[in-house]
mmCIF file as gemmi writes it, N, C-alpha and C atoms, coordinates in Angstrom:
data_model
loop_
_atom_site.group_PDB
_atom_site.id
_atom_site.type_symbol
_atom_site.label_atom_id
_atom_site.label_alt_id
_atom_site.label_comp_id
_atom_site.label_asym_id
_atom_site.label_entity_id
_atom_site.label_seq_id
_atom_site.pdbx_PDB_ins_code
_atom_site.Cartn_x
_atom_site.Cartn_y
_atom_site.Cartn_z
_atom_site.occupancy
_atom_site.B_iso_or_equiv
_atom_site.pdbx_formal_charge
_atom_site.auth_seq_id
_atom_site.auth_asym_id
_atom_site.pdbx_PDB_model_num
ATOM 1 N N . UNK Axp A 1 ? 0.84 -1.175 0 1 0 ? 1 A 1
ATOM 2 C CA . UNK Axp A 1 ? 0 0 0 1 0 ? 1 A 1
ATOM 3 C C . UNK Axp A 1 ? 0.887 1.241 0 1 0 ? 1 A 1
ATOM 4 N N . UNK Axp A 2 ? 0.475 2.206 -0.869 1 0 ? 2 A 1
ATOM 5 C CA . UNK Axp A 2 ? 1.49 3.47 -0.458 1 0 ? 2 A 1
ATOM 6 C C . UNK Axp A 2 ? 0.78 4.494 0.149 1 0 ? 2 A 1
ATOM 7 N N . UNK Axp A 3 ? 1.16 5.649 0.141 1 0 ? 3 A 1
ATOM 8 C CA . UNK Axp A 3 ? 1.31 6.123 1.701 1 0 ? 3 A 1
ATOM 9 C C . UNK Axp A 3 ? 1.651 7.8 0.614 1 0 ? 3 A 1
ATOM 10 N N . UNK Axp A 4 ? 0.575 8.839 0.345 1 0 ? 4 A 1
ATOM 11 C CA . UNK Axp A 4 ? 0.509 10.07 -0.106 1 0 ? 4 A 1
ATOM 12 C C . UNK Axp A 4 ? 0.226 11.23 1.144 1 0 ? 4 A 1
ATOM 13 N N . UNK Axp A 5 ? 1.26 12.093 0.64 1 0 ? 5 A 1
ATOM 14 C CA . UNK Axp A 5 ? 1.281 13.35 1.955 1 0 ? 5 A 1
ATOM 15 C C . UNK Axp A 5 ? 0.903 14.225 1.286 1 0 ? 5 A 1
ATOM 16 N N . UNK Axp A 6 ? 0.14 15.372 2.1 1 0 ? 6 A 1
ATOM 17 C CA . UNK Axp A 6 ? -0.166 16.738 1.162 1 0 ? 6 A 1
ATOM 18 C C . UNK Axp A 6 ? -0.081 17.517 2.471 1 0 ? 6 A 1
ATOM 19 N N . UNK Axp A 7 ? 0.28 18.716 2.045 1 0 ? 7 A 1
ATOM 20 C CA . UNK Axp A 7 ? 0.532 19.678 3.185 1 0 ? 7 A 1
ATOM 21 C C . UNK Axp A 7 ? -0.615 20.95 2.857 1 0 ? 7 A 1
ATOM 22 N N . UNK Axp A 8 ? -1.253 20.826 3.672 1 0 ? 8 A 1
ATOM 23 C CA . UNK Axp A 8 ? -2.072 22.007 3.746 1 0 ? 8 A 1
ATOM 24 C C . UNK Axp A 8 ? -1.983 22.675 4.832 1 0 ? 8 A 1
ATOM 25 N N . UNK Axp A 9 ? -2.793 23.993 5.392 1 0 ? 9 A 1
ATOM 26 C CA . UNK Axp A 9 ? -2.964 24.714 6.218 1 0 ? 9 A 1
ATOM 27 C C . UNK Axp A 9 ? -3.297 24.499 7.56 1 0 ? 9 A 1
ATOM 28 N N . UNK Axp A 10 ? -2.954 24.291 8.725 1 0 ? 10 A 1
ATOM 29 C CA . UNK Axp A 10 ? -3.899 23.798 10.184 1 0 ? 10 A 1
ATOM 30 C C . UNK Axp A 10 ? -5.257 24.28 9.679 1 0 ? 10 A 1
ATOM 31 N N . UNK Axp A 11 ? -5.673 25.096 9.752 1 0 ? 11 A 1
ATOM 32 C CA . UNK Axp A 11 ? -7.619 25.763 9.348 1 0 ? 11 A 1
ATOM 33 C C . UNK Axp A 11 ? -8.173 24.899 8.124 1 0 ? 11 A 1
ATOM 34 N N . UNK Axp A 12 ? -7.429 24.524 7.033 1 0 ? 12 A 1
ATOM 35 C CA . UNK Axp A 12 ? -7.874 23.607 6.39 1 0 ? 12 A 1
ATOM 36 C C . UNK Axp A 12 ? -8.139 22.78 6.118 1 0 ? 12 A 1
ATOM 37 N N . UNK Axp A 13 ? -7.194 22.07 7.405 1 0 ? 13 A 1
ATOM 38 C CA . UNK Axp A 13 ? -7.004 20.736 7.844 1 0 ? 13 A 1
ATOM 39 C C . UNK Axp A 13 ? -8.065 19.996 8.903 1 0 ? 13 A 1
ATOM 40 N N . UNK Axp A 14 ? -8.252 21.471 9.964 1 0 ? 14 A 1
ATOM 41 C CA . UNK Axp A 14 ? -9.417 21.327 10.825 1 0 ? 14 A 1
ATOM 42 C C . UNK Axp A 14 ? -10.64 21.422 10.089 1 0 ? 14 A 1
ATOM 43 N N . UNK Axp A 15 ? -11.061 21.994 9.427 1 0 ? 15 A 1
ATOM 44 C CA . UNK Axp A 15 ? -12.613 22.587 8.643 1 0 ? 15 A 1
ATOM 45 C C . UNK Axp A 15 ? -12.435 21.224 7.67 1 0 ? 15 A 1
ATOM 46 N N . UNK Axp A 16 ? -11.412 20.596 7.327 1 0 ? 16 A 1
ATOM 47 C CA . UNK Axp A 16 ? -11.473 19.455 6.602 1 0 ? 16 A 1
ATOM 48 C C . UNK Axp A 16 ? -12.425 17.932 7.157 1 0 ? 16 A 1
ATOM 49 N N . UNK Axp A 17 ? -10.948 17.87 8.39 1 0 ? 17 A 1
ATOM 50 C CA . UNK Axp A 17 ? -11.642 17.06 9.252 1 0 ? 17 A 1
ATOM 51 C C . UNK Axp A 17 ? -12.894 17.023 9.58 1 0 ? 17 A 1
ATOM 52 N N . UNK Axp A 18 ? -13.53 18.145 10.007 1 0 ? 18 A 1
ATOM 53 C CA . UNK Axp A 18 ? -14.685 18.574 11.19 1 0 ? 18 A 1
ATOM 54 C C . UNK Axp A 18 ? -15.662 18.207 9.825 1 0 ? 18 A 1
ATOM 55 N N . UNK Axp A 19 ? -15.818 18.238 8.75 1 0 ? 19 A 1
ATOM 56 C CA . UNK Axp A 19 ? -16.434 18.432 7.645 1 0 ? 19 A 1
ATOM 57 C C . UNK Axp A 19 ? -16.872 16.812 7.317 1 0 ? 19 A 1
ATOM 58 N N . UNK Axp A 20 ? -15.694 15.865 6.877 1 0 ? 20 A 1
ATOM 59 C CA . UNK Axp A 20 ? -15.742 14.499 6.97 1 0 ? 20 A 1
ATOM 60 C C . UNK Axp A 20 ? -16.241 13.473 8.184 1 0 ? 20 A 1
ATOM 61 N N . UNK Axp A 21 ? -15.724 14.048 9.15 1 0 ? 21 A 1
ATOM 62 C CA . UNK Axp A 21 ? -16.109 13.752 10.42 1 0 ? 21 A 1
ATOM 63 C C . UNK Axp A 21 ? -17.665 13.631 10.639 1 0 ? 21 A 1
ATOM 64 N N . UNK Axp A 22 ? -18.389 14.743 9.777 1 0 ? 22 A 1
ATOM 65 C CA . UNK Axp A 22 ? -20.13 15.391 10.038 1 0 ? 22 A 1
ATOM 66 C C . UNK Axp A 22 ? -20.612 14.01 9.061 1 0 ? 22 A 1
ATOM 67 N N . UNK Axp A 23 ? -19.712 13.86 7.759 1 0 ? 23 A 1
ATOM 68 C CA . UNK Axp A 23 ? -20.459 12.804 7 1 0 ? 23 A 1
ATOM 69 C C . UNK Axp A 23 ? -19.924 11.288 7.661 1 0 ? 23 A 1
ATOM 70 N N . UNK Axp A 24 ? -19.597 11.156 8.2 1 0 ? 24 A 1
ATOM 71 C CA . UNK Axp A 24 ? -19.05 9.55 9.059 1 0 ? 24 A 1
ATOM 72 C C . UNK Axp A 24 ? -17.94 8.709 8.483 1 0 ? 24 A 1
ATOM 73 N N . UNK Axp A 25 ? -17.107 10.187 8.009 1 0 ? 25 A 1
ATOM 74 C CA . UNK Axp A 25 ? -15.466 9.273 7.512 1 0 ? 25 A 1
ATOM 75 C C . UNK Axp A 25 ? -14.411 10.385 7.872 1 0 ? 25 A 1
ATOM 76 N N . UNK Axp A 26 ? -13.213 9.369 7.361 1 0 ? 26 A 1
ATOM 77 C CA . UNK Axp A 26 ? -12.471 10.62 8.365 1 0 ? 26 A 1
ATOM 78 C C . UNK Axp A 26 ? -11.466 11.648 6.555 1 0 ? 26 A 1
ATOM 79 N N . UNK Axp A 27 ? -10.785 11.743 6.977 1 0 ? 27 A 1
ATOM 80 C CA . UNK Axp A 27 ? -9.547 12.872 5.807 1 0 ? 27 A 1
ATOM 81 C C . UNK Axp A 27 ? -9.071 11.271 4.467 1 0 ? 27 A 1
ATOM 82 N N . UNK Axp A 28 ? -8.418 10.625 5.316 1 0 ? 28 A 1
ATOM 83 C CA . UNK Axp A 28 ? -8.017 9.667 4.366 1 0 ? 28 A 1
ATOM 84 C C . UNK Axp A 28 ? -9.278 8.949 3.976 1 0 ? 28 A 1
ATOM 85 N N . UNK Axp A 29 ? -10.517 8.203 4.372 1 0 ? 29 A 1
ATOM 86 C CA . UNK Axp A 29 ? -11.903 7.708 3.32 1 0 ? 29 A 1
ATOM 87 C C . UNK Axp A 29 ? -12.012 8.771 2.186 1 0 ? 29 A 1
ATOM 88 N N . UNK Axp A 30 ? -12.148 10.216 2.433 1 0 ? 30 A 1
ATOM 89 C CA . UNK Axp A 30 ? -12.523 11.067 2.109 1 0 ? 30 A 1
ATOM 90 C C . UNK Axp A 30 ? -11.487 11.18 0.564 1 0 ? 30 A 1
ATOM 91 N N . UNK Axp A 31 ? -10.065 11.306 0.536 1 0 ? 31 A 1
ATOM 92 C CA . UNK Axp A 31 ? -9.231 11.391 -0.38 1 0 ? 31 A 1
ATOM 93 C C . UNK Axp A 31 ? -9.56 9.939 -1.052 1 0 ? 31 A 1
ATOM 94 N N . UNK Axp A 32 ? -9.579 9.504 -0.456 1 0 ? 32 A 1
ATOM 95 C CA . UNK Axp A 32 ? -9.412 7.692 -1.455 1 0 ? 32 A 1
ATOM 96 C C . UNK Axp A 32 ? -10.818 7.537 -2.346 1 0 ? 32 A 1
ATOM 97 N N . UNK Axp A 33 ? -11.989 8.427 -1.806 1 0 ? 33 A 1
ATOM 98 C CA . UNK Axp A 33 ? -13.162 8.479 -2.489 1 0 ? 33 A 1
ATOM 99 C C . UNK Axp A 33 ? -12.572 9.231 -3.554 1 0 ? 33 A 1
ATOM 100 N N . UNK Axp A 34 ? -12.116 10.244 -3.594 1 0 ? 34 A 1
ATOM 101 C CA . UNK Axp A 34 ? -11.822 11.529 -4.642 1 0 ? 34 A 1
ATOM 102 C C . UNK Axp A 34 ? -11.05 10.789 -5.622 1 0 ? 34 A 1
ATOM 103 N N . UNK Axp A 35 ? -9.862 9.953 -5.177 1 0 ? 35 A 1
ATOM 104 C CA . UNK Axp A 35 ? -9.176 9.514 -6.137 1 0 ? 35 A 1
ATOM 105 C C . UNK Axp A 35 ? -9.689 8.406 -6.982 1 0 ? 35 A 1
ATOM 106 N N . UNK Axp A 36 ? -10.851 7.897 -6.084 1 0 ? 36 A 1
ATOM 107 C CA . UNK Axp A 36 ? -11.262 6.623 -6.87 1 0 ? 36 A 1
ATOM 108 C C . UNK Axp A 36 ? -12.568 7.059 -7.975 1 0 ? 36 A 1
ATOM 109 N N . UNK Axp A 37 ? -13.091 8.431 -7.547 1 0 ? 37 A 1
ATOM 110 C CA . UNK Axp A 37 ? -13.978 9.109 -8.245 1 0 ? 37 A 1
ATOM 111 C C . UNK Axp A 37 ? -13.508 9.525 -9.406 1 0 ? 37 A 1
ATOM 112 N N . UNK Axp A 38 ? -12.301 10.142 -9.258 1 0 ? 38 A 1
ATOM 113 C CA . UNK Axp A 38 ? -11.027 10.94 -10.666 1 0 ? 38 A 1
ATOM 114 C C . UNK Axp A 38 ? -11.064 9.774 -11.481 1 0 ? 38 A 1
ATOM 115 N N . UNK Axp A 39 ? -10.795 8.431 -10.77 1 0 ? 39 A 1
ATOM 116 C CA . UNK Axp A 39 ? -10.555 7.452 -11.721 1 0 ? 39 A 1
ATOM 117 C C . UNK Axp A 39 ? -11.435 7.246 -12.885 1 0 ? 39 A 1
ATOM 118 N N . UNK Axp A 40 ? -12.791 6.84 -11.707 1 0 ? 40 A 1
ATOM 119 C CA . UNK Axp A 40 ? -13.473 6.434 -12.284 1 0 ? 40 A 1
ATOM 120 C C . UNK Axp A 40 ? -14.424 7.785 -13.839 1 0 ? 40 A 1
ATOM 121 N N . UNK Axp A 41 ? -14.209 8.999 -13.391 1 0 ? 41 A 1
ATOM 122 C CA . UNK Axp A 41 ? -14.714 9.767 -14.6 1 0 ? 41 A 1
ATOM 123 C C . UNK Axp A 41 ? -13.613 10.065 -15.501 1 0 ? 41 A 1
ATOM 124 N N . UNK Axp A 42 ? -12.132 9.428 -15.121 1 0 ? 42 A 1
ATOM 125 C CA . UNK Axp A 42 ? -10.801 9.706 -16.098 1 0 ? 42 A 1
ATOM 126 C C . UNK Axp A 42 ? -11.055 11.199 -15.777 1 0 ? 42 A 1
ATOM 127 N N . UNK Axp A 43 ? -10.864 11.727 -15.04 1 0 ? 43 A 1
ATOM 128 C CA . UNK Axp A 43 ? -10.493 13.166 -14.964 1 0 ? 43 A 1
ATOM 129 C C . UNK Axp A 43 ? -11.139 13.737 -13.588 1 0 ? 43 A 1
ATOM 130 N N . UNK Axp A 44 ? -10.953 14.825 -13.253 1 0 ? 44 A 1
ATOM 131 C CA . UNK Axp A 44 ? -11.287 15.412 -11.925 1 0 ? 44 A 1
ATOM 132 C C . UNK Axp A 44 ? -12.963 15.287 -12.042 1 0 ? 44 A 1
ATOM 133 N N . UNK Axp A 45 ? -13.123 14.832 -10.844 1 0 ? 45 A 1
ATOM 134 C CA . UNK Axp A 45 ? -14.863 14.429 -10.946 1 0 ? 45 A 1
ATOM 135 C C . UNK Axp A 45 ? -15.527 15.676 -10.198 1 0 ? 45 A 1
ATOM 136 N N . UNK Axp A 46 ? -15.224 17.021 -11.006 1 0 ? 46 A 1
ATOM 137 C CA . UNK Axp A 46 ? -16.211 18.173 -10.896 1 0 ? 46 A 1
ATOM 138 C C . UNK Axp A 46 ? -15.518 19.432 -11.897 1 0 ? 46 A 1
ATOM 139 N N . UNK Axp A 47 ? -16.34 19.953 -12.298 1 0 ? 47 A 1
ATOM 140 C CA . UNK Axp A 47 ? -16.05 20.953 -13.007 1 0 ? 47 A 1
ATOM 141 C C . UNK Axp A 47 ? -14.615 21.863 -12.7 1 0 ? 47 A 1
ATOM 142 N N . UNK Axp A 48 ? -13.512 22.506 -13.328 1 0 ? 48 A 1
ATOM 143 C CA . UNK Axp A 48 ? -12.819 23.228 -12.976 1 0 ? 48 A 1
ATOM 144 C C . UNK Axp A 48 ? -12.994 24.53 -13.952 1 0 ? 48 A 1
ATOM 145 N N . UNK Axp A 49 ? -12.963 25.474 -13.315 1 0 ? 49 A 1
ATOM 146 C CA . UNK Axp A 49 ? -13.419 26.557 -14.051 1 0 ? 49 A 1
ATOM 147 C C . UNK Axp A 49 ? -12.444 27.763 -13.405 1 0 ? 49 A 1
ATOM 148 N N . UNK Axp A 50 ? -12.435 29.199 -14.146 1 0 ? 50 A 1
ATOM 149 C CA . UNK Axp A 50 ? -11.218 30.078 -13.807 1 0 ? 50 A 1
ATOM 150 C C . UNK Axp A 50 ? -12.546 30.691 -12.817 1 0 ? 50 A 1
ATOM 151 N N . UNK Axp A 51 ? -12.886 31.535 -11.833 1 0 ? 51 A 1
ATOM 152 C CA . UNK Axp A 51 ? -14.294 32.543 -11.473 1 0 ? 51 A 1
ATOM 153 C C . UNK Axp A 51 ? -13.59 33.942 -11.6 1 0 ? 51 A 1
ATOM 154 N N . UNK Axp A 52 ? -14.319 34.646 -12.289 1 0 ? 52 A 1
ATOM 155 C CA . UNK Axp A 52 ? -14.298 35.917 -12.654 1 0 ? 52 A 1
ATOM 156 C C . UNK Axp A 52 ? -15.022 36.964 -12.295 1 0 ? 52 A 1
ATOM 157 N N . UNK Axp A 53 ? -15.3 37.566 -11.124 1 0 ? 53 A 1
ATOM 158 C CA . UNK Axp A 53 ? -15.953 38.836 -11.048 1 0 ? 53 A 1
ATOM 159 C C . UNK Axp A 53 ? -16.999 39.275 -12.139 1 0 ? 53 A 1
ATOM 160 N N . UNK Axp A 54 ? -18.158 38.799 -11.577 1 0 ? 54 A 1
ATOM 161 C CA . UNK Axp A 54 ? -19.327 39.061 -12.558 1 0 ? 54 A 1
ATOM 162 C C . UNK Axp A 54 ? -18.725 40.721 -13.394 1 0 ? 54 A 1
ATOM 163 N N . UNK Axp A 55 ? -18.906 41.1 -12.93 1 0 ? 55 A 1
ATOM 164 C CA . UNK Axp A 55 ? -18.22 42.466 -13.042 1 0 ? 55 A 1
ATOM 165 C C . UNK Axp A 55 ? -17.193 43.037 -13.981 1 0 ? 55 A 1
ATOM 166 N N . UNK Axp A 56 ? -16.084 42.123 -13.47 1 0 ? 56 A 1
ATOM 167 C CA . UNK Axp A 56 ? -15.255 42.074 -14.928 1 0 ? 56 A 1
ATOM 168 C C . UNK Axp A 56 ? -15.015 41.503 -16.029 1 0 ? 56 A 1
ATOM 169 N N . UNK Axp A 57 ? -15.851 40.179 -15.462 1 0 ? 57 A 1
ATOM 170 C CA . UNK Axp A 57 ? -16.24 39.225 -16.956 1 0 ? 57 A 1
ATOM 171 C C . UNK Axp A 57 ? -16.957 40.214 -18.095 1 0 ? 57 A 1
ATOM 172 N N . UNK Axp A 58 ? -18.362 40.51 -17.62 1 0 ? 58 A 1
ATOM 173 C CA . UNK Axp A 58 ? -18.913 41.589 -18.259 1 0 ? 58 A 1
ATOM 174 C C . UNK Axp A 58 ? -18.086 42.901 -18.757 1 0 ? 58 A 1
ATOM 175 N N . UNK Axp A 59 ? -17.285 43.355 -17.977 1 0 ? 59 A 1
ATOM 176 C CA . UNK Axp A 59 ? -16.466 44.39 -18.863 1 0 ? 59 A 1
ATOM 177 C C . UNK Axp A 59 ? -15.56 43.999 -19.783 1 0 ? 59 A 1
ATOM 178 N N . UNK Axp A 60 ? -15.138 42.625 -19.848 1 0 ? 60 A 1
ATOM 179 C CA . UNK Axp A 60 ? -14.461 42.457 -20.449 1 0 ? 60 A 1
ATOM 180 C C . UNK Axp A 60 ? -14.931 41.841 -22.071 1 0 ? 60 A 1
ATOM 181 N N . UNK Axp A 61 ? -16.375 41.408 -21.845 1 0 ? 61 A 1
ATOM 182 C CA . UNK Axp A 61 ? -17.196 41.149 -22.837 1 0 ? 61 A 1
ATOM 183 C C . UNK Axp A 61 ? -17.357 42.139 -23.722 1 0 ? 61 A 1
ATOM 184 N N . UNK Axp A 62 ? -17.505 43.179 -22.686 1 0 ? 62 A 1
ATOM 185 C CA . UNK Axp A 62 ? -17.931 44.36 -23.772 1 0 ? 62 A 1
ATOM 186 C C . UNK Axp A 62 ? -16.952 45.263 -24.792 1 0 ? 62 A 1
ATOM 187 N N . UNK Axp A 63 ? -15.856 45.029 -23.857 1 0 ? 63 A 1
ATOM 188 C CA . UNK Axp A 63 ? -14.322 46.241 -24.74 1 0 ? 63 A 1
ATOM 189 C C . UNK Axp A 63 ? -14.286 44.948 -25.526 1 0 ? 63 A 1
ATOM 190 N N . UNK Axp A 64 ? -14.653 43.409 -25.836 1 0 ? 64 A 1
ATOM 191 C CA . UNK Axp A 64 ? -13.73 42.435 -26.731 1 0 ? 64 A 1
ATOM 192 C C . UNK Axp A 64 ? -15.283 43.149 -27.812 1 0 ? 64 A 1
ATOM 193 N N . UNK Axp A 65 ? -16.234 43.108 -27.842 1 0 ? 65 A 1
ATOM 194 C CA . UNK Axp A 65 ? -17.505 43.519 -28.319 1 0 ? 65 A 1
ATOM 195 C C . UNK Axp A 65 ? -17.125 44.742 -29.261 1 0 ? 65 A 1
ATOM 196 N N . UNK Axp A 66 ? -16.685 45.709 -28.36 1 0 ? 66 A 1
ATOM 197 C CA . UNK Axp A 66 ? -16.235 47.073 -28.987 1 0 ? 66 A 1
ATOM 198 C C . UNK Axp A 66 ? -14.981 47.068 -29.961 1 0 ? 66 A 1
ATOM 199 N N . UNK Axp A 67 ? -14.055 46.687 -29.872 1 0 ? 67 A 1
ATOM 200 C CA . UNK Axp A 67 ? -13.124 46.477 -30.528 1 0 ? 67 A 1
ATOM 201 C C . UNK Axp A 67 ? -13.502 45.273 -31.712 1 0 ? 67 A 1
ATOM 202 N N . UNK Axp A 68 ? -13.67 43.938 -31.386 1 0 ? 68 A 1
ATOM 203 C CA . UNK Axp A 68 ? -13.75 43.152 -32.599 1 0 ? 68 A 1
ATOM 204 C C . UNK Axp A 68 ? -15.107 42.223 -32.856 1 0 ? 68 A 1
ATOM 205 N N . UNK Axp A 69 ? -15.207 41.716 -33.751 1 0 ? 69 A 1
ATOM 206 C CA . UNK Axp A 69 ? -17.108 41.064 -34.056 1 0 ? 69 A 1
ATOM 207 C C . UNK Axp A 69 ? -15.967 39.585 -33.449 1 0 ? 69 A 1
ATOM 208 N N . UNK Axp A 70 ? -16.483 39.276 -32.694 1 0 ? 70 A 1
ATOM 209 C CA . UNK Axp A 70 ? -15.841 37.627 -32.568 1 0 ? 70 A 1
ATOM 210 C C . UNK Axp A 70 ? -16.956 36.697 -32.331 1 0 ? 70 A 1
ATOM 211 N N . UNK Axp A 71 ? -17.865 37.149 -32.674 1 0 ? 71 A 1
ATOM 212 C CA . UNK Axp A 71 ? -19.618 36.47 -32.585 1 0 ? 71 A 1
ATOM 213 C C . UNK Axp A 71 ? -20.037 36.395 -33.808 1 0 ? 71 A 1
ATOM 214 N N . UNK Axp A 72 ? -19.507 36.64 -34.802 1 0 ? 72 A 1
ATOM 215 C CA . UNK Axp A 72 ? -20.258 35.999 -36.259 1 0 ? 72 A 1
ATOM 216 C C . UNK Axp A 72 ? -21.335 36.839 -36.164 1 0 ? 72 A 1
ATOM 217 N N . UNK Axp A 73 ? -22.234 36.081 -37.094 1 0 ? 73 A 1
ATOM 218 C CA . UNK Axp A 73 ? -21.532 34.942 -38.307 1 0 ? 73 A 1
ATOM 219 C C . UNK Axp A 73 ? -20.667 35.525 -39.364 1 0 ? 73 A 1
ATOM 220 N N . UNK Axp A 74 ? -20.167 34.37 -38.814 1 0 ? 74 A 1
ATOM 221 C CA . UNK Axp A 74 ? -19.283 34.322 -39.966 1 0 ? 74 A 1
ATOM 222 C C . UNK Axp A 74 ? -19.474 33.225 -41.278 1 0 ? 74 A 1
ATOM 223 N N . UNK Axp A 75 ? -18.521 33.613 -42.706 1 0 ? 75 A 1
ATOM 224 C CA . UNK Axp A 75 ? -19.094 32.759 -43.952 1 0 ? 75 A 1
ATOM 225 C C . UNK Axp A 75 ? -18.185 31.668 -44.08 1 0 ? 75 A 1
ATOM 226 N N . UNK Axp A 76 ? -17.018 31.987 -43.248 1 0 ? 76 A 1
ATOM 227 C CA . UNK Axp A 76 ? -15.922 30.546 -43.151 1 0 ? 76 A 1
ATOM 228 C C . UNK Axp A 76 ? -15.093 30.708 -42.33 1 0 ? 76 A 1
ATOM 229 N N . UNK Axp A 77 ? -14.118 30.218 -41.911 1 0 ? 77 A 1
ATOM 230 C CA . UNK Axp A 77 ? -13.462 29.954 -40.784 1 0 ? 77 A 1
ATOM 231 C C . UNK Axp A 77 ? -12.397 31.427 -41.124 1 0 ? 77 A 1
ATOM 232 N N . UNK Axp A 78 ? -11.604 31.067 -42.409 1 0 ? 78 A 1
ATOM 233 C CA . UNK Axp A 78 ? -10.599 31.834 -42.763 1 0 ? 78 A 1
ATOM 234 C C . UNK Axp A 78 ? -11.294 33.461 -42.031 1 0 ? 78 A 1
ATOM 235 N N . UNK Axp A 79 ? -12.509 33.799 -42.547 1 0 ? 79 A 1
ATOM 236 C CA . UNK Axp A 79 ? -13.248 34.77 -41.868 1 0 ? 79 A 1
ATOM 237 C C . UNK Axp A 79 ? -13.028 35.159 -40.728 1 0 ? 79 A 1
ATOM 238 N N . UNK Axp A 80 ? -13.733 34.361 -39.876 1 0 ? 80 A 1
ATOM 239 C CA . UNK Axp A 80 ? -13.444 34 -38.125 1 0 ? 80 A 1
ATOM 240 C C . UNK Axp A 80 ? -12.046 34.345 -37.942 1 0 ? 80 A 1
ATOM 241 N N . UNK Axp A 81 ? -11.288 34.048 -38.272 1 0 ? 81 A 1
ATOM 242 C CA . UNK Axp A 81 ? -9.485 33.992 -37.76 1 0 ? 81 A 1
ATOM 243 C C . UNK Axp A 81 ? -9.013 35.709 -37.882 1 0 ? 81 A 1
ATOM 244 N N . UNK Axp A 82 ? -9.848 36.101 -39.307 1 0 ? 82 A 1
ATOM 245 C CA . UNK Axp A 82 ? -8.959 37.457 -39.951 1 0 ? 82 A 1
ATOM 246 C C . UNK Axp A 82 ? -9.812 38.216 -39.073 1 0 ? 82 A 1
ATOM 247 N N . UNK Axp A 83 ? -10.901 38.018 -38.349 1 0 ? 83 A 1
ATOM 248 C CA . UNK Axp A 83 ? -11.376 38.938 -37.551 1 0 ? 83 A 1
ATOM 249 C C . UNK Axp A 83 ? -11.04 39.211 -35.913 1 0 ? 83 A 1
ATOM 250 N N . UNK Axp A 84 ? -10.627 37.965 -35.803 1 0 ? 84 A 1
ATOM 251 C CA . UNK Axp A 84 ? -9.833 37.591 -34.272 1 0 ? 84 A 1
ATOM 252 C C . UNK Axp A 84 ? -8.294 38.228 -34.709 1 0 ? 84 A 1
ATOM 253 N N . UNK Axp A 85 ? -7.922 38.562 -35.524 1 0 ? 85 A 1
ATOM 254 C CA . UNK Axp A 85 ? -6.327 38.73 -35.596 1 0 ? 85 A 1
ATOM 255 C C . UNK Axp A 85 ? -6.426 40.686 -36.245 1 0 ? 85 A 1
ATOM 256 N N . UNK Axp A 86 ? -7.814 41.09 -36.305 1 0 ? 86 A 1
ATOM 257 C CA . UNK Axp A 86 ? -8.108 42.204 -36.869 1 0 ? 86 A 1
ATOM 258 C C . UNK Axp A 86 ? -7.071 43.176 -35.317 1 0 ? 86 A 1
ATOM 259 N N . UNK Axp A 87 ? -6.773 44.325 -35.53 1 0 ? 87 A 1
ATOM 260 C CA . UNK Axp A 87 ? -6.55 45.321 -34.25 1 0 ? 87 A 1
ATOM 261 C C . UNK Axp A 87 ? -7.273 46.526 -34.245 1 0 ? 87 A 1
């Protein structure tokens, strides 16, 4: 059997525990589920995503909006590209 270390934070470690503990397993059930979950979907078994400030996502929608059409339609790809590479 091998034997994986991860170093996290004391507060993360406690709110970890106290967390697993509430569902009736302890830190290590808890990882061996995750890893056997990763397995089993071949990849991290939940979404990973960047989160962006509603706020600046939206501003940033809008100056890419103002500056270039990157929403089509477009009549072919070559199209699409010369408009993404437009300044």
């Amino acid at each position: 059997m091998a034997t994986i270390q991860v170093r996290v934070d004391d507060d993360t470690k406690k709110a970890a525990d106290a967390l697993f503990s509430s569902l009736g397993m302890d830190t290590s059930t808890a990882v061996r589920m995750f890893l056997m979950a990763s397995l089993d979907s071949y990849g991290l078994p939940f979404p990973v995503k960047i989160r962006m400030p509603t706020s600046d996502l939206r501003e940033a929608i809008e100056d890419t909006r103002l500056r270039k059409n990157l929403f089509g339609p477009f009549k072919s790809a070559e199209e699409a590209v010369a408009a993404m590479l437009e300044e």
